[in-house]
C-alpha positions as CSV (number, residue, x, y, z in Angstrom):
1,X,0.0,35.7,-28.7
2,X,-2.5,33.5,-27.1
3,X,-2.4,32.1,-23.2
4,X,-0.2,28.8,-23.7
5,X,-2.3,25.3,-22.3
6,X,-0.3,21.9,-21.6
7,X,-1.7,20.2,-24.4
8,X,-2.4,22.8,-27.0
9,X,-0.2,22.1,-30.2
10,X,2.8,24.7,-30.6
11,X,2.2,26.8,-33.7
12,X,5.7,26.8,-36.1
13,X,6.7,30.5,-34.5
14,X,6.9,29.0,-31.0
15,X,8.9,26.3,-31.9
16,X,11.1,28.2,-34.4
17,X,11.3,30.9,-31.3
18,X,12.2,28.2,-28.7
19,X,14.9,27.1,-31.1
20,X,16.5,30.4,-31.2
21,X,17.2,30.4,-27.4
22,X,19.5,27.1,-28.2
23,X,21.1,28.9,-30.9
24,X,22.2,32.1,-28.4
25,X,23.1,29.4,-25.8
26,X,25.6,27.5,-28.5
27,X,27.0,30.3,-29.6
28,X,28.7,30.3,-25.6
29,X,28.8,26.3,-25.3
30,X,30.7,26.0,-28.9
31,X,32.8,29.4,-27.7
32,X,33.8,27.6,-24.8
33,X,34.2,24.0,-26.0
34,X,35.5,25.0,-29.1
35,X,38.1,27.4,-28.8
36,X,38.7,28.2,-25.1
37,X,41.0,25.8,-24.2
38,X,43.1,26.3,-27.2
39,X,42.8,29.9,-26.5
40,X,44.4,29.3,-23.0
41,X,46.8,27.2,-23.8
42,X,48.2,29.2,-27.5
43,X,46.8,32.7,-26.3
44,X,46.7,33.1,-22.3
45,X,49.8,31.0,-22.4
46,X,48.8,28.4,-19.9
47,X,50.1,24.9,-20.0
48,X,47.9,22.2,-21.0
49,X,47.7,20.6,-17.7
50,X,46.6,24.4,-16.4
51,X,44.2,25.0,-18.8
52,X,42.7,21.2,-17.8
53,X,42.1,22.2,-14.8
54,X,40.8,25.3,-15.0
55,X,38.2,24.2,-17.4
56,X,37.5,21.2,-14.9
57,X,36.8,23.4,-11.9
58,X,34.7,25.8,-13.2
59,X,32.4,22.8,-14.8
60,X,32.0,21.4,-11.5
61,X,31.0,24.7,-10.2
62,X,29.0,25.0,-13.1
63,X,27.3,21.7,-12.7
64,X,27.1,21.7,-8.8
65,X,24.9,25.5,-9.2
66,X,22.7,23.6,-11.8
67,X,20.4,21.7,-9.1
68,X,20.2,24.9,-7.0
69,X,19.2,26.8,-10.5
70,X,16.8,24.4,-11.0
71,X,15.2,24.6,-8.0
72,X,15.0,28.3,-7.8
73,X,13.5,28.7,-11.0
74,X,10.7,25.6,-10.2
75,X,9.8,28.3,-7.5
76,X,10.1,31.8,-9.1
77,X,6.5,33.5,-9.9
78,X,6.4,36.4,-11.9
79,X,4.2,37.6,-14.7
80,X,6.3,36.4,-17.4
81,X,6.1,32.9,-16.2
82,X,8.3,31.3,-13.8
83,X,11.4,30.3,-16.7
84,X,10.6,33.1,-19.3
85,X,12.3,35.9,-17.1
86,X,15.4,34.7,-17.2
87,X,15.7,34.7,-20.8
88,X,15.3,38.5,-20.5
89,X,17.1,40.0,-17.8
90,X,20.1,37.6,-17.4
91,X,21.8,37.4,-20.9
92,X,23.3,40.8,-20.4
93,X,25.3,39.6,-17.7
94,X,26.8,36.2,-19.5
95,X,27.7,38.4,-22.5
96,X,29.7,40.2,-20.6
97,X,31.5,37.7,-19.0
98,X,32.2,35.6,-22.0
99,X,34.0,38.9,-23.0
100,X,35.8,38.9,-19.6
101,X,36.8,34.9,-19.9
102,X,38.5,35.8,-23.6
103,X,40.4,38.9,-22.3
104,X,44.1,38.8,-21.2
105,X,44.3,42.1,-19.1
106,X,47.5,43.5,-19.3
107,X,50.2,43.6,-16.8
108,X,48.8,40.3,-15.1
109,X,52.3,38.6,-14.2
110,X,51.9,34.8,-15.7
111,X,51.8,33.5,-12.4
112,X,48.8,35.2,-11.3
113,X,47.1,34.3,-15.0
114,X,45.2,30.9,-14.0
115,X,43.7,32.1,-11.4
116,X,42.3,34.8,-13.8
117,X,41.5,32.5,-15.9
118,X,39.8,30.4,-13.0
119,X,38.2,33.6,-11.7
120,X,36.4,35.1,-15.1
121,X,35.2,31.2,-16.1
122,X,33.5,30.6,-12.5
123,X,31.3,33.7,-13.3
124,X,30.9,32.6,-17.1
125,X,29.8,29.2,-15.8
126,X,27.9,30.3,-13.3
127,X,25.9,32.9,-15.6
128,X,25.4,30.3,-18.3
129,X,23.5,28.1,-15.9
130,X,21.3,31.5,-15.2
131,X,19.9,31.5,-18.1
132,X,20.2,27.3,-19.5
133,X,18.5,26.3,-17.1
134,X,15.0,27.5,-17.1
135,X,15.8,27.9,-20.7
136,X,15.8,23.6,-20.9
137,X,13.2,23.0,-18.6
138,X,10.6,25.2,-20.8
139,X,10.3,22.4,-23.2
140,X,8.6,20.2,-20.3
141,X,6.1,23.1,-19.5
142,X,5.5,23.9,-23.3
143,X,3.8,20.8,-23.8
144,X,3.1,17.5,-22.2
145,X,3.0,15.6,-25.7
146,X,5.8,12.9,-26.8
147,X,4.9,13.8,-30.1
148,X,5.4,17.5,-29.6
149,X,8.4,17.3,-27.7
150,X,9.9,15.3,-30.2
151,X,9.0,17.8,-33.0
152,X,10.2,20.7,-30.8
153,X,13.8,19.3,-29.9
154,X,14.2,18.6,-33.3
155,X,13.2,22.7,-33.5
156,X,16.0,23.1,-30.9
157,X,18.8,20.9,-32.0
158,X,18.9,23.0,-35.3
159,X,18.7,26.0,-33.5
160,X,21.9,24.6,-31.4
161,X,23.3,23.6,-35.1
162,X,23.2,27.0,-36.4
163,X,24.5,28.6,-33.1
164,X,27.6,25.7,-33.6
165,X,27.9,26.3,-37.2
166,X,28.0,29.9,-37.2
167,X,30.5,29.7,-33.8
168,X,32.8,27.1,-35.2
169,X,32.8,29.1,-39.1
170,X,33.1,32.5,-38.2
171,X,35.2,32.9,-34.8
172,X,38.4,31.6,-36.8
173,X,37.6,33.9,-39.5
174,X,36.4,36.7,-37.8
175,X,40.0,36.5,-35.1
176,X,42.4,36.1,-38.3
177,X,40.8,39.5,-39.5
178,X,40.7,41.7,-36.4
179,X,44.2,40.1,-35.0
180,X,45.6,41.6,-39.0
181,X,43.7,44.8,-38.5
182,X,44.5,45.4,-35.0
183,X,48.0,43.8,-35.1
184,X,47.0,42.7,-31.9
185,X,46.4,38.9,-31.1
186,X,45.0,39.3,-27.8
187,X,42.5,42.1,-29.1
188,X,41.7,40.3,-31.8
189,X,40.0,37.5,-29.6
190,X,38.5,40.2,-27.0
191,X,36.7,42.2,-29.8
192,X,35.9,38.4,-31.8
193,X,34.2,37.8,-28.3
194,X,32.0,40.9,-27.9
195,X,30.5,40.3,-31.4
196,X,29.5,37.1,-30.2
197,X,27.8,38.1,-26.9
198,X,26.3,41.0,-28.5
199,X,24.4,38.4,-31.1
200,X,23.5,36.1,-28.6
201,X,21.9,38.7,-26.0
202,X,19.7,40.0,-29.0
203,X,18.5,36.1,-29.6
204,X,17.4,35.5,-26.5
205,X,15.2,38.8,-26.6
206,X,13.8,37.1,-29.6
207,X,13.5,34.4,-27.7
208,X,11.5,35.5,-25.0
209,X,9.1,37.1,-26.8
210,X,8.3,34.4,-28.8
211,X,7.5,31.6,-26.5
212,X,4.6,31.7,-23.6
213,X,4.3,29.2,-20.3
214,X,0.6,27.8,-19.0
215,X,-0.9,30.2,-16.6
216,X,-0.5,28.8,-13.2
217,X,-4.0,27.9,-11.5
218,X,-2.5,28.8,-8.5
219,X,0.1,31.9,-7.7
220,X,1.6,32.2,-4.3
221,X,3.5,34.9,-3.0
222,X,6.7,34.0,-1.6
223,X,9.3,36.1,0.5
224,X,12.3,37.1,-1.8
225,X,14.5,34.3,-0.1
226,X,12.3,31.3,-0.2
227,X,13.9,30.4,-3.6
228,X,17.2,30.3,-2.2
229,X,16.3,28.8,0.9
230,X,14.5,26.3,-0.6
231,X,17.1,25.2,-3.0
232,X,19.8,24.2,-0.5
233,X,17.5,20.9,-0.2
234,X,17.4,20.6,-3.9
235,X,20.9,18.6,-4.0
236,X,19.5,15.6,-1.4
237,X,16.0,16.2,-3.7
238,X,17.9,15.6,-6.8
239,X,20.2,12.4,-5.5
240,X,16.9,11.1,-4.9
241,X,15.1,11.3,-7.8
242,X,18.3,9.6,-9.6
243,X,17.8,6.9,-7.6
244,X,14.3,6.7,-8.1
245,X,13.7,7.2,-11.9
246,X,15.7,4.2,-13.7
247,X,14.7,5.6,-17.4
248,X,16.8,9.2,-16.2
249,X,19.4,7.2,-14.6
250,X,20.2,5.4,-18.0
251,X,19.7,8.7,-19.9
252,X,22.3,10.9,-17.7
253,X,24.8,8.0,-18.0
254,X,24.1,8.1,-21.9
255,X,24.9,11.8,-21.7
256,X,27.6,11.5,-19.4
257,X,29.6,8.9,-21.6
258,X,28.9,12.2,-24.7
259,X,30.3,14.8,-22.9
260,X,33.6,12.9,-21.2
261,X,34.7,10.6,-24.5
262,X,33.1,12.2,-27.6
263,X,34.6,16.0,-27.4
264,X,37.8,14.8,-27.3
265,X,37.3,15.3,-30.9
266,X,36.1,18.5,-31.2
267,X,38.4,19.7,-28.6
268,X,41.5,18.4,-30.4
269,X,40.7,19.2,-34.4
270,X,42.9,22.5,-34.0
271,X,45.6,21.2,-33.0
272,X,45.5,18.5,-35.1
273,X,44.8,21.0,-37.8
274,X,47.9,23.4,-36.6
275,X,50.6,20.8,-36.1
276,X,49.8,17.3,-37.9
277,X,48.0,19.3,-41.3
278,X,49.7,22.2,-40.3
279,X,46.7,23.8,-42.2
280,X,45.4,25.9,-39.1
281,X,43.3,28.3,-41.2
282,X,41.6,24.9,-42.6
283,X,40.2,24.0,-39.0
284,X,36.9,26.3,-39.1
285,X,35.7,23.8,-41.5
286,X,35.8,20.7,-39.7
287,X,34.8,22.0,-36.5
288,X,31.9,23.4,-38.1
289,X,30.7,20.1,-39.8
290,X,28.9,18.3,-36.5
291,X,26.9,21.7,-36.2
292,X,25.7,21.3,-40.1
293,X,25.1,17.8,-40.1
294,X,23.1,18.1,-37.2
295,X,21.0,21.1,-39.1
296,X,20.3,18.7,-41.8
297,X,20.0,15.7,-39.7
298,X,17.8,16.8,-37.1
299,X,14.6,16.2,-38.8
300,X,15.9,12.9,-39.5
301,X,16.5,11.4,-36.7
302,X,12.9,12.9,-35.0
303,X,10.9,11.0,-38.3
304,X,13.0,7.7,-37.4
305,X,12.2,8.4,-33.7
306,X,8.5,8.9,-34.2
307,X,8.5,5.4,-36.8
308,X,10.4,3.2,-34.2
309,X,11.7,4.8,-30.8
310,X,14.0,7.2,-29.4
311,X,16.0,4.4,-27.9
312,X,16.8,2.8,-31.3
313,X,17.4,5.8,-32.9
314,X,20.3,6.8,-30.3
315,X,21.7,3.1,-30.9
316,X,21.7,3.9,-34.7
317,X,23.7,7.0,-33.9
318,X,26.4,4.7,-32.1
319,X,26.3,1.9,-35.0
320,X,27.1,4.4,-37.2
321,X,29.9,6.8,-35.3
322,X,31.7,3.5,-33.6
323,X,33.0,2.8,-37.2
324,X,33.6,6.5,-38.0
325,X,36.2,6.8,-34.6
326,X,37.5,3.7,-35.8
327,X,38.4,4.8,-39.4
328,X,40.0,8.0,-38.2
329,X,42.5,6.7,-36.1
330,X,43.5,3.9,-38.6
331,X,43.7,6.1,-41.7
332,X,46.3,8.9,-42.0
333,X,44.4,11.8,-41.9
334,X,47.1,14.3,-43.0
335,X,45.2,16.6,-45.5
336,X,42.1,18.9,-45.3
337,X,39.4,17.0,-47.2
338,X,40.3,13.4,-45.2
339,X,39.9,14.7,-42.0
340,X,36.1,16.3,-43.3
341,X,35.1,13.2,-44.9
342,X,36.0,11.4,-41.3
343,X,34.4,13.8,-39.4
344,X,31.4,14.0,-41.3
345,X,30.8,10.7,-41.1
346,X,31.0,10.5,-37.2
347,X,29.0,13.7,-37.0
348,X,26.0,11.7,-39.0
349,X,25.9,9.3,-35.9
350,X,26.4,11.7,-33.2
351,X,24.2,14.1,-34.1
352,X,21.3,11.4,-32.9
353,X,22.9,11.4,-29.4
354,X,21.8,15.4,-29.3
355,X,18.8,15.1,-30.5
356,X,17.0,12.0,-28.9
357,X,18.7,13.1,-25.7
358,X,16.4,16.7,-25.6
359,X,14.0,14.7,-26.4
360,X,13.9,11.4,-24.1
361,X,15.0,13.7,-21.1
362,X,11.2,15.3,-20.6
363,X,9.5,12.1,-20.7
364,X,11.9,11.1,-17.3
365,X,9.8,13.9,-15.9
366,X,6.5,12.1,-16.5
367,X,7.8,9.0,-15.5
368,X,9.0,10.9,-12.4
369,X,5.5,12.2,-11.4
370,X,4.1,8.6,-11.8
371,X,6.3,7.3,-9.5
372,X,5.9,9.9,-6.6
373,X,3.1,12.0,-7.6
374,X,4.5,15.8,-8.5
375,X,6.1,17.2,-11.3
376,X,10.3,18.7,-11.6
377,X,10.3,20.1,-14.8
378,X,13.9,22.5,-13.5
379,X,15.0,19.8,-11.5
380,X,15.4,17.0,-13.8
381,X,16.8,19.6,-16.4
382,X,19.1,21.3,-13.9
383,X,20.2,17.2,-12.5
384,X,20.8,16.7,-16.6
385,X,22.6,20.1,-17.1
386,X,25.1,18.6,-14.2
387,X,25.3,15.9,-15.2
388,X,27.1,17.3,-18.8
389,X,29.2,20.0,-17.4
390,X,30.8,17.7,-14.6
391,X,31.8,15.3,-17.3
392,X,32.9,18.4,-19.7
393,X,34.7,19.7,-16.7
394,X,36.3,16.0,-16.5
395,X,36.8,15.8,-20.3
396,X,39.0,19.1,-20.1
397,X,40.8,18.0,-17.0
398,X,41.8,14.6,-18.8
399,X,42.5,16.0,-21.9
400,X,45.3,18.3,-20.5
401,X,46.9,15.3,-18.7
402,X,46.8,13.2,-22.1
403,X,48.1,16.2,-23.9
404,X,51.1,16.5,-21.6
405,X,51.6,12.8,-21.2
406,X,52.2,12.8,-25.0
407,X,55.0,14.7,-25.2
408,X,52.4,18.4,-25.9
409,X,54.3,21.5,-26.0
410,X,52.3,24.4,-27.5
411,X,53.6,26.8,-30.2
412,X,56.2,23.8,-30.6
413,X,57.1,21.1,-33.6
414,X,55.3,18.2,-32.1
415,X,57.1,14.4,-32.4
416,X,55.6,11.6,-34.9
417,X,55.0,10.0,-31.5
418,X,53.0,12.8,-30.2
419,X,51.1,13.0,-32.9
420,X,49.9,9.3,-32.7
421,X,49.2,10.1,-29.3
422,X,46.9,13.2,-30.0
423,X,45.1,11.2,-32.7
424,X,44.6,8.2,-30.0
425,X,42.7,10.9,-27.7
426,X,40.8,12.0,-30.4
427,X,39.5,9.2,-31.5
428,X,40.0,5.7,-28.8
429,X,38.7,7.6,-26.0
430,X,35.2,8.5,-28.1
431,X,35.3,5.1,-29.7
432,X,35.3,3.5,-25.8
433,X,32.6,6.1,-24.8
434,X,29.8,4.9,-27.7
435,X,30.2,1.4,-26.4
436,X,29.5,2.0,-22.8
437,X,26.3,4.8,-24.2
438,X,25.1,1.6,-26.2
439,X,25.0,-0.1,-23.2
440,X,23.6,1.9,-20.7
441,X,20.6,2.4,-23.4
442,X,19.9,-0.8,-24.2
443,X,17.3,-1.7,-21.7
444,X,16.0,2.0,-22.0
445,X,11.8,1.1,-21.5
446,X,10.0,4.6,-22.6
447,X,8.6,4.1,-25.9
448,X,5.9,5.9,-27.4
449,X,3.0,3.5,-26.4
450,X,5.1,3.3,-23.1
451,X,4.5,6.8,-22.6
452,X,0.7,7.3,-23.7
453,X,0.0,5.0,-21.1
454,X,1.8,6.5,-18.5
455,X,0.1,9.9,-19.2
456,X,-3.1,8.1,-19.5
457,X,-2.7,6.4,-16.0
458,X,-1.4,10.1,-14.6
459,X,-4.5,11.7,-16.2
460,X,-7.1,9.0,-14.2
């Protein structure tokens, strides 16, 4: 494969190989967002309110060692590139601690449990970052063209889609088998997650071979600790690019609003599923419906995109999942095919928010480098990477107070009245969270003929 340039166009194998990085790196985000807190809570055994917190603490962590993994991969040199490396040698590593964060070791007394549970997600977090970092900020140093970057996070999101749709489809189908032929539930989940970081180690391999960097004009020859060093200044760095860069503001509050209000869904559908359908085995389904609409949707969005603007695409997304929220909590919802048809129709407008989101976030880093002259490809993705983590971290947190504020008692016959109150969480909280996303878009100013001219100006 030829040398990459800035502005060379990506061939369909790059694009397809980027992709397949995202669809590795869902395969953990959907494992985790999916079915980890419903496996602490109905598994591990941990009460809502524990598992809330646990979730919350390690996202913080996880967000908080995003800036500093941004900043040591802006100055890694190697002869892979300076992002491409970690797609090799780190995936390993988070494999093996997604295993660790699904096992329940025996002989742990329950008391000592959370802090397990706290201990094995602090390394999954901080692992994930590793390698999602300089994973995101290649698609800045891929290309510098709006047009391409559009195309190629269009690449990505249905890379991301198939990671989620084969996550959501096959983990509860894959666990009912080896929990019957094991007889073991807490097996059955352990050996479910080795399959799953065993696949996603081999498509990052694919990955790396498949996409290339720029050569550097210039390589310098740092001591081993400079990276590090550098990177504890990265956090006051990153604070004030924020405050510089209004376009990146509005676009991490955007994603903030996604990642607090709109999982509450997707975090919730099983136990909908288990005690208000009390259909359990019916959940895979639904919770693998975003992930497919996205697939089919992705190209979509990027065409509408390219013929108006990213902005208004993202506000069609809300236009269309406001109502969708709003539906859901006002109709039953007590069989199978309801709850798809509702969730379908809220996965057609959310699945914009994904997309334009990859794709609006590199133009914040030209728009960065107009205003103060240099280029943070890692930084703004690492800043953007915390950014969603804290507010996942938050989203958990909240969600195990809501659950146990409603009456939640796992393993349990739930109340008519906590049943209303799960469907409330799943469905007022994301409702509340498009309107504030609408807003804090509205005014977004990087358009397509904004951008051109920005990158013209840079070039003079």
């Amino acid at each position: 494969m030829k040398t990459a340039t800035a502005d060379a166009p990506l061939s369909t194998g790059q694009k397809a190989g980027y992709a397949l990085g995202d669809t590795g790196l869902n395969v953990y985000w959907q494992g985790i967002s999916l079915f980890l807190f419903f496996f602490y809570t109905d598994v591990m055994g941990l009460s809502a309110s524990s598992a809330g917190l646990t979730i919350f603490l390690a996202s913080i962590w996880d967000g908080l060692t995003d800036p500093w993994m941004g900043g040591v991969a802006d100055r890694t040199r190697s002869r892979f590139g300076r992002f491409r490396p970690y797609l090799l040698f780190a995936p390993p590593l988070l494999a093996v601690s997604f295993v660790l964060a699904f096992w329940v070791p025996a002989g742990v007394p329950d008391g000592l449990m959370p802090g397990y549970a706290l201990i094995t997600h602090l390394l999954l977090r901080t692992l994930y970052t590793v390698v999602a970092v300089p994973y995101g900020a290649l698609s800045a140093r891929m290309t510098r063209s709006s047009t391409e970057r559009a195309s190629l996070a269009g690449w990505r999101m249905q890379g991301a889609a198939l990671g989620g749709l084969g996550t959501a489809l096959a983990t509860p189908w894959v666990v009912t088998r080896l929990v019957a032929l094991t007889g073991d539930q807490h097996l059955g989940w352990l050996l479910a997650a080795g399959l799953m970081g065993a696949l996603a180690t081999i498509l990052f391999v694919l990955c790396f071979s498949s996409v290339r960097e720029p050569r550097e004009k210039h390589l310098t020859t740092e001591h081993p600790l400079a990276p590090v060093l550098g990177a504890l200044r990265d956090v006051t760095a990153g604070i004030a690019l924020v405050k510089r860069n209004g376009p990146l503001l509005r676009v991490l509050l955007a994603i903030v609003m996604a990642s607090l209000c709109l999982t509450m869904l997707s975090k919730t559908l099983l136990y909908w599923f288990k005690y208000a359908v009390e259909d359990e085995a019916a959940a895979g389904l639904a919770l693998a419906l975003p992930a497919l609409v996205l697939l089919l949707l992705a190209p979509v969005w990027t065409r509408i995109a390219r013929a108006m603007s990213k902005r208004t695409a993202w506000l069609c997304g809300c236009a269309i999942a406001l109502p969708g929220y709003t539906a859901f909590f006002l109709l039953p919802m007590l069989d199978p095919v309801s709850v798809y048809i509702g969730v379908g129709v809220i996965a057609i407008g959310t699945s914009a928010f994904a997309v334009m989101f990859w794709a609006m976030l590199p133009d914040t880093v030209e728009y960065d480098q107009w205003l103060c002259g240099e280029r943070h490809e890692a930084r703004v993705f690492g800043l953007a990477t915390f950014a969603q983590k804290a507010a996942l971290g938050l989203n958990a947190l909240l969600l195990g107070v809501l659950l146990d504020s409603v009456g939640f008692e796992a393993g349990s016959v739930q109340s008519d009245e906590t049943l209303s109150g799960i469907k409330a969480i799943m469905t007022l909280v994301p409702a509340a969270g498009v309107l504030v996303m609408a807003g804090c878009l509205y005014r977004y100013p990087i358009d397509a003929r904004f951008h051109a001219a920005l990158r013209k100006d840079l070039a003079n």
